[in-house]
C-alpha positions as CSV (number, residue, x, y, z in Angstrom):
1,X,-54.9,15.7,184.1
2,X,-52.3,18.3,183.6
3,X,-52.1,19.8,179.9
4,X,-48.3,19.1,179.4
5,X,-48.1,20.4,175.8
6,X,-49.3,23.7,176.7
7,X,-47.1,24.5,179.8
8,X,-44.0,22.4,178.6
9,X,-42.7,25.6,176.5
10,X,-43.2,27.8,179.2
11,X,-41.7,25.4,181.9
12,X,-38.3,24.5,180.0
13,X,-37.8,27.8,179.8
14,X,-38.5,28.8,183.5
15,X,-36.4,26.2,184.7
16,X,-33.6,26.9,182.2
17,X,-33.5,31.2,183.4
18,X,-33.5,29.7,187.1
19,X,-30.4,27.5,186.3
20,X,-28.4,30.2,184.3
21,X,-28.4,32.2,187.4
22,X,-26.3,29.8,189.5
23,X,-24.8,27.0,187.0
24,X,-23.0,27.1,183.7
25,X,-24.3,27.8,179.9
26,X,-23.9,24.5,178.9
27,X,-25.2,22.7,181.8
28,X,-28.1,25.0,181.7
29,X,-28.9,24.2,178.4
30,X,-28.8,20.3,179.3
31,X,-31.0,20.8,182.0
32,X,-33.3,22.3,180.0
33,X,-33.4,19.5,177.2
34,X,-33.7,17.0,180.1
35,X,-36.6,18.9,181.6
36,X,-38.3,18.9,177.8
37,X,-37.6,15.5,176.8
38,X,-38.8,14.1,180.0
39,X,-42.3,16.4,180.0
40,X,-42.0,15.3,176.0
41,X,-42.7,11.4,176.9
């Protein structure tokens, strides 16, 4: 079983650096949410 409360922080924000480097701000920033809400459930 994979501890999602421990690695979601640390995940969002991997995922959000790796987007900012080829998309938008703001599209970043919605990925991220997406990416926390959906680890979140």
């Amino acid at each position: 079983i994979i501890d999602y409360g421990s690695g979601r922080g640390y995940l969002g924000v991997q995922i959000s650096h790796d987007y900012d480097r080829n998309v938008l701000g703001i599209e970043s920033c919605d990925i991220h949410l997406i990416v926390i809400l959906f680890l979140s459930r």
